[in-house]
C-alpha angles and dihedrals in degrees: 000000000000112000127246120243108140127045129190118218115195114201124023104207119115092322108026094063098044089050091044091053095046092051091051093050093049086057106265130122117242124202103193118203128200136155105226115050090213076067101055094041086057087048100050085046084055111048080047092056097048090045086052087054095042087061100043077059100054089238089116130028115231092247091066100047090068087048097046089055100044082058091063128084128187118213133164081188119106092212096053092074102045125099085043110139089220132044130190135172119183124204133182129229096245091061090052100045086048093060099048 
């Protein structure tokens, strides 16, 4: 079995962006996929400000916060996410239920 070392995220709202964070702190590299940039950037801001609060509360050492979000990149391409060796799209329950 191949191992795993890079994860696409599509999709960078609410969810995208926290699975996209825990991934990168546990060592892989995320490649995190949107449509919109202002999204990303949110989400970016995001990931960063959760980090920040991760070390004020002693969960993460300083060091680390630099490295988790080095592991993370922002796309709006298609083909910046394949070749990933995992891929995960989250969805919330709201989209579903609108499209039923």
């Amino acid at each position: 079995m191949k191992a795993i070392r890079t994860v696409a995220v599509i999709g960078a709202g609410t969810m995208g962006h926290s699975i996209s964070q825990v991934f990168a702190q546990a060592g892989f590299r995320v490649w995190l996929n949107d449509l919109q940039e202002d999204i990303l950037f949110r989400a970016r801001r995001r990931i960063a400000s959760n980090l920040t609060t991760q070390v004020e509360m002693g969960h993460l050492e300083k060091r680390k916060e630099g490295e988790v979000i080095k592991r993370i990149q922002a796309t709006t391409r298609v083909p910046g996410v394949t070749g990933r060796d995992v891929f995960t799209h989250p969805i919330t329950v709201v989209q579903i239920s609108r499209r039923l």
